[in-house]
C-alpha positions as CSV (number, residue, x, y, z in Angstrom):
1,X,7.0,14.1,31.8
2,X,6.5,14.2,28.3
3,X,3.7,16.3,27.5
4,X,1.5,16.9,24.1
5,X,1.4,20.3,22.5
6,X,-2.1,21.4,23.9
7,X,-0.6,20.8,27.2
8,X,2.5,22.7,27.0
9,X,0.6,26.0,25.6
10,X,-2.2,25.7,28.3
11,X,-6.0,26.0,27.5
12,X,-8.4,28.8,28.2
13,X,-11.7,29.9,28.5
14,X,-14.5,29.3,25.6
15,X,-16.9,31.9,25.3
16,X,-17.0,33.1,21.4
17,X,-16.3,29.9,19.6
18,X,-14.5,30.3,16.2
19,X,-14.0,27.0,14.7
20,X,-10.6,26.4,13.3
21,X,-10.9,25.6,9.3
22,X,-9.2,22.2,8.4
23,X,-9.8,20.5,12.0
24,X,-12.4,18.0,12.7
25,X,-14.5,18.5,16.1
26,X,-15.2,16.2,18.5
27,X,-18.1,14.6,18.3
28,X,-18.0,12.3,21.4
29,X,-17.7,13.5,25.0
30,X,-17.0,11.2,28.5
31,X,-18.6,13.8,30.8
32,X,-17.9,11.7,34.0
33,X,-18.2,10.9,36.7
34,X,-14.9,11.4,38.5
35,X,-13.7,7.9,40.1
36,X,-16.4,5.6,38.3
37,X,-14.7,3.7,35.5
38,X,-14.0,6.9,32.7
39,X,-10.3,5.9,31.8
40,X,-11.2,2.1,31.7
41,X,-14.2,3.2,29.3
42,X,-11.5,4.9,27.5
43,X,-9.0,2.6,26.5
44,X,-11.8,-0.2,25.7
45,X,-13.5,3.0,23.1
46,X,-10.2,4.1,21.7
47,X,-9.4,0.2,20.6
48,X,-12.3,0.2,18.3
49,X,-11.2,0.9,15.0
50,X,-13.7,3.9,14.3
51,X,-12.7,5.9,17.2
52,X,-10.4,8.2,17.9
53,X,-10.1,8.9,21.6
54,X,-7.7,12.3,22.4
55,X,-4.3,11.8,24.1
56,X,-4.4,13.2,26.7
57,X,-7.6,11.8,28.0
58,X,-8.8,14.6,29.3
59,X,-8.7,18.2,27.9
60,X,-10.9,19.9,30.2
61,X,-10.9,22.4,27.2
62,X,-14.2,23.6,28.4
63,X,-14.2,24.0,32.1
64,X,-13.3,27.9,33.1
65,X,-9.9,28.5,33.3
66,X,-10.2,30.0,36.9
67,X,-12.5,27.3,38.2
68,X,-10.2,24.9,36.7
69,X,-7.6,26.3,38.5
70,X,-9.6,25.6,41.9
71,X,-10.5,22.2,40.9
72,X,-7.3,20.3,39.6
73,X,-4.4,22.7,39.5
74,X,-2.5,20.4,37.9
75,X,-4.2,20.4,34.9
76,X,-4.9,24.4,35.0
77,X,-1.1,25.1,35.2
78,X,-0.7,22.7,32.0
79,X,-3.6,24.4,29.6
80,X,-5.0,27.6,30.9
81,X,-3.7,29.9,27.9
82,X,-4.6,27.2,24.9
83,X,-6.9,27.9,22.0
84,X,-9.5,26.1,19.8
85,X,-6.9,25.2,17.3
86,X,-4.4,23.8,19.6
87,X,-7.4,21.5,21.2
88,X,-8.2,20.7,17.9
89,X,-5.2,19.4,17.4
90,X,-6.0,16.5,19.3
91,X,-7.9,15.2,17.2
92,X,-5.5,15.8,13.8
93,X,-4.5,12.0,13.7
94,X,-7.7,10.6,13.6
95,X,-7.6,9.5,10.2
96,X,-10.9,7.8,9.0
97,X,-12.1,7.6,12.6
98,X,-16.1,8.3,12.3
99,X,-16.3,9.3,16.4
100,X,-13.6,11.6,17.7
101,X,-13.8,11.9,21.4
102,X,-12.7,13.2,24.6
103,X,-13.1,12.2,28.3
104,X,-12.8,14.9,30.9
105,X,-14.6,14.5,34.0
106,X,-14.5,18.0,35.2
107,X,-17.6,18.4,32.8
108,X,-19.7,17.5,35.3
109,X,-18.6,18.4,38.5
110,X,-20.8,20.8,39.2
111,X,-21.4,23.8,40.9
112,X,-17.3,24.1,41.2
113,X,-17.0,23.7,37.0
114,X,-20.2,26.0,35.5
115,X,-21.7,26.7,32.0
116,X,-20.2,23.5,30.8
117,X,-23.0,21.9,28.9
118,X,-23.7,25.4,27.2
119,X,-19.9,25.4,25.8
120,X,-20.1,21.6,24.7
121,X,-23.2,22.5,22.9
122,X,-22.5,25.8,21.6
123,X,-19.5,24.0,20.2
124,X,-21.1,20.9,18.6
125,X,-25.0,20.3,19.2
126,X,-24.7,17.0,17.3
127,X,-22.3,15.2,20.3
128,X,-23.3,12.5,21.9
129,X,-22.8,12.0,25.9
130,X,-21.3,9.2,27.6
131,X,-22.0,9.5,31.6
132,X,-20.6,6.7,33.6
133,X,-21.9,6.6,37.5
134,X,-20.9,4.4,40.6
135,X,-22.6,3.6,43.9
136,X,-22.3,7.1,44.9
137,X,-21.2,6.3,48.6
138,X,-18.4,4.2,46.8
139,X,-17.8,7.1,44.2
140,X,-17.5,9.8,47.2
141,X,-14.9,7.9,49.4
142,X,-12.6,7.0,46.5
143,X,-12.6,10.8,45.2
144,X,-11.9,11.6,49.1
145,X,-8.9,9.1,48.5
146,X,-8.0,10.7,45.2
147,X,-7.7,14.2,46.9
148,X,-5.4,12.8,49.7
149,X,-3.8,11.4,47.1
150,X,-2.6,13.8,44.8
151,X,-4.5,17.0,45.7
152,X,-2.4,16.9,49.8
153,X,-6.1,16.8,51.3
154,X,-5.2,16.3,55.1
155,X,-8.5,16.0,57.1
156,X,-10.1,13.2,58.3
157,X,-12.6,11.3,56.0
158,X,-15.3,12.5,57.9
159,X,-14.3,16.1,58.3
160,X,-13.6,16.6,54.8
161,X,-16.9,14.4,53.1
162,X,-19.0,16.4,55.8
163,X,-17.8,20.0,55.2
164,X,-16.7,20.2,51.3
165,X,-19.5,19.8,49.1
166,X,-17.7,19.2,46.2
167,X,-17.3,15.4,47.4
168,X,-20.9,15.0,47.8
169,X,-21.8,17.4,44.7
170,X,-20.1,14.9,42.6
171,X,-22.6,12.2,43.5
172,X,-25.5,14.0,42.7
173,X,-25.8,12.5,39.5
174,X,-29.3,13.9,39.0
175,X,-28.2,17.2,39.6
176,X,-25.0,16.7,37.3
177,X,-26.8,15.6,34.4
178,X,-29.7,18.0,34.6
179,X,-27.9,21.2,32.6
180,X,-26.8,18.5,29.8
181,X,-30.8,16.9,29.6
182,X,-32.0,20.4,28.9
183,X,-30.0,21.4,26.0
184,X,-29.2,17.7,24.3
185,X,-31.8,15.6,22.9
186,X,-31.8,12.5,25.1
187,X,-31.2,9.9,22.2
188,X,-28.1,11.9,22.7
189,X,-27.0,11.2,26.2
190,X,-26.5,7.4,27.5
191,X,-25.8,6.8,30.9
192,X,-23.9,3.7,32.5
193,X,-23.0,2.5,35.1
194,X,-19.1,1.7,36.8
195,X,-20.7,-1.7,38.2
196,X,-22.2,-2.7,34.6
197,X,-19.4,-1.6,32.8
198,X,-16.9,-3.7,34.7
199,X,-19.4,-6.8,35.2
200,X,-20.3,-7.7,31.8
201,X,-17.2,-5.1,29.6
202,X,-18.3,-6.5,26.4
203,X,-22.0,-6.6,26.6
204,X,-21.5,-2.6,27.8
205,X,-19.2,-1.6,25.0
206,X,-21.5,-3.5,22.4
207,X,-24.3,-1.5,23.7
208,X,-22.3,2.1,23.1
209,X,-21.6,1.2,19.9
210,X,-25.0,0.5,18.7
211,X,-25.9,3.7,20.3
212,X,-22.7,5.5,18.2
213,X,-23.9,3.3,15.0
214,X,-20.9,1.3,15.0
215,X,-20.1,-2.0,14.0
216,X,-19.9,-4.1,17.6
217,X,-19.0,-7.2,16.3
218,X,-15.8,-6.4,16.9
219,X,-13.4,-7.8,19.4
220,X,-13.5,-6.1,22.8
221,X,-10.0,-6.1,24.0
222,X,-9.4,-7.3,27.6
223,X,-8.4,-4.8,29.8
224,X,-7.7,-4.3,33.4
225,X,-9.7,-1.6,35.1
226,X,-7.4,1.7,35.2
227,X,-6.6,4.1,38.0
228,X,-7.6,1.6,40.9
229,X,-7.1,3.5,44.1
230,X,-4.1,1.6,45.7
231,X,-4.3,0.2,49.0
232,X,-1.9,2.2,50.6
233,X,-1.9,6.2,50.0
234,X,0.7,8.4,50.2
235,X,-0.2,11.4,52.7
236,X,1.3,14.5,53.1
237,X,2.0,15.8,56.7
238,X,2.6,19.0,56.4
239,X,2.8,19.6,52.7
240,X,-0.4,20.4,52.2
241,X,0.0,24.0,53.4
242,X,2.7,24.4,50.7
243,X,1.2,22.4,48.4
244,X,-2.2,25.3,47.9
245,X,0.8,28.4,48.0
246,X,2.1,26.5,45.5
247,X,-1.0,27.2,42.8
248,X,-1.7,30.2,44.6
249,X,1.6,32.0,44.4
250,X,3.4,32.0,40.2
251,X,6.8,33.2,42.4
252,X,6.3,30.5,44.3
253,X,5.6,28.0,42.2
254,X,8.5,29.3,40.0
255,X,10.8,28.7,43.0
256,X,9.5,25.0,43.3
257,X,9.8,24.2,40.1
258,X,13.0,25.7,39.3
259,X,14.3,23.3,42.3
260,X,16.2,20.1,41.0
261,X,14.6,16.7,41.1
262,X,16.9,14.9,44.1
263,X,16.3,17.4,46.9
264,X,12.7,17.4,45.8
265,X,12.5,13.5,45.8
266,X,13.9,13.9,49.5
267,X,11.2,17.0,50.6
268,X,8.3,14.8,49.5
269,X,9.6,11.5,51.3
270,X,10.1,13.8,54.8
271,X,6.4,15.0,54.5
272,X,4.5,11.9,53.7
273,X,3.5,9.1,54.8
274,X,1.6,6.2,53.8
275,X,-1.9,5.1,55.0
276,X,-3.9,1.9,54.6
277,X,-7.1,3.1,53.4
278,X,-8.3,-0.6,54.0
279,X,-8.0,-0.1,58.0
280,X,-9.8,3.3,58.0
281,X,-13.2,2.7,59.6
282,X,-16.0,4.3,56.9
283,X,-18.7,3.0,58.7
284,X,-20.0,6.9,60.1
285,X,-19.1,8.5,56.7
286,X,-21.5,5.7,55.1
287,X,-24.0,6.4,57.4
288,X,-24.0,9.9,57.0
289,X,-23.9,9.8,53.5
290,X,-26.5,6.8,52.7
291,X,-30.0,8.7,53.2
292,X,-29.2,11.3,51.1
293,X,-27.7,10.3,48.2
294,X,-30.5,7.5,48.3
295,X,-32.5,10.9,48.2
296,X,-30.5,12.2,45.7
297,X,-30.6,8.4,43.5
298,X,-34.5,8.8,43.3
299,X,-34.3,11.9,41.9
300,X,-31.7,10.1,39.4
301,X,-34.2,7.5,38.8
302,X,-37.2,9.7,37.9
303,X,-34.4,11.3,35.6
304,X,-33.5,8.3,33.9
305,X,-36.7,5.9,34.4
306,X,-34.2,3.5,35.8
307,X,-33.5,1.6,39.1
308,X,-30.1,1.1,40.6
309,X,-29.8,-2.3,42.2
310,X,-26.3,-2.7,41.6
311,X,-25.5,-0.1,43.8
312,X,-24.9,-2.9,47.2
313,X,-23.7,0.1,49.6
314,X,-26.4,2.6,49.0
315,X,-29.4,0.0,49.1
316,X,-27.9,-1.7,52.3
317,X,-30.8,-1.5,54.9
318,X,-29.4,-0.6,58.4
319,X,-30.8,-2.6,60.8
């Protein structure tokens, strides 16, 4: 995999910002939500000729290196030493771009990834916000399929949306939005939804850009949606074991990684095994989750002074 610079020198905690003379800062931020539309959202901003969207798409420059860590190890391993200037650098070919941005969902994914909002705004005061959210019974079983994924999550849909919070925690969008309400301005923030965004694509991005004080008459390319959860999923047997020693354990990991590509292609084949997400039966997870996060979308509403009606599997009525 070919990686950029900021990735190969890994980034770090931000707690005593020192901006880098001769770099421009960001001055747009995707905060989220995890599964609900944020790369589509990216590739349609980054196509409009006054933004400059950051390759890679998502930093996650200021989420705590340890939590990071915890959260998408991945992504820890590749930044957890950078600095300011090498995420900076991100943003070096942005030309005569007016908006520079940056979409990492791990900004709101609270209370794994904390203090967030205070280093965005620390940093830059003047960003504005992009939040995209999805029928958050939708939004929670895809991220419980992302996790089985690519993260070796092995229990049962049921087991793992009851007992790890962090499923759920990601659909409280009320809760997720609150830290970044009380320190920006709300002419600041603009919300959106997955279901608008991929409805009507062109009335959505003409609305973002009158909110950026853009020029949205021009063309919206068309895109297909990105990072569709597949049908089938690859999941690991017994991998998963491994697969947490792995970020747990540098000699370890060293090992692993030190092991050459063929025997590892074969390792991975022996251990998974794919599932049809399409014949697992939801219909107790939905159930479970439904009354609260209908809870939690009132408070979102009183938030936002907005209803939700796209939102079909939350505002089902069980007869």
């Amino acid at each position: 995999m070919n990686l950029h610079p900021y990735w190969l020198t890994t980034a770090g905690n931000l707690h005593k910002v020192k901006h880098s003379p001769g770099y421009r800062k960001p001055n747009l931020f995707i905060i989220g939500s995890m599964k609900s539309g944020t790369t589509y959202l990216w590739s349609l901003l980054a196509s409009h000729p006054s933004i400059f969207m950051s390759r890679p798409k998502e930093p996650t420059y200021f989420v705590k290196s340890g939590e990071l860590r915890t959260i998408w190890p991945w992504a820890w391993e590749q930044n957890c030493r950078g600095s300011e200037k090498n995420y900076l650098e991100l943003f070096r070919q942005a030309e005569t771009a007016t908006v520079l941005g940056e979409a990492s969902v791990h900004y709101t994914y609270l209370p794994l990834a904390s203090g967030v909002a205070e280093r965005i705004y620390q940093f830059n005061p003047h960003a504005r916000l992009l939040y995209l959210m999805r029928d958050p019974i939708e939004r929670t079983i895809s991220h419980y399929w992302h996790r089985v994924g690519w993260l070796g999550e092995h229990r049962s849909i049921s087991s793992a949306i009851r007992n790890d919070p962090q499923y759920r925690d990601v659909s409280y969008y009320a809760m997720q939005l609150s830290p970044y309400f009380k320190l920006f301005k709300r002419d600041q923030i603009k919300t959106l939804t997955f279901e608008e965004l991929i409805a009507h694509p062109k009335e959505s991005i003409a609305s973002i850009l009158k909110w950026l004080n853009l020029n949205s008459s021009v063309a919206t390319p068309k895109l297909p949606p990105e990072n569709v959860t597949p049908d089938v999923i690859n999941r690991r047997r017994a991998s998963w074991l491994l697969h947490g020693l792995r970020y747990k354990s540098d000699l370890l990991r060293a090992l692993i990684d030190q092991t050459p590509a063929w025997p590892r292609r074969i390792g991975v084949r022996m251990v998974t095994r794919g599932i049809n997400r399409q014949s697992v039966d939801t219909s107790e997870i939905v159930q479970y989750l439904r009354p609260r996060q209908q809870k939690q979308t009132e408070e979102l509403m009183r938030l936002l002074g907005r209803e939700f009606p796209e939102w079909a599997t939350l505002n089902q009525r069980v007869a």
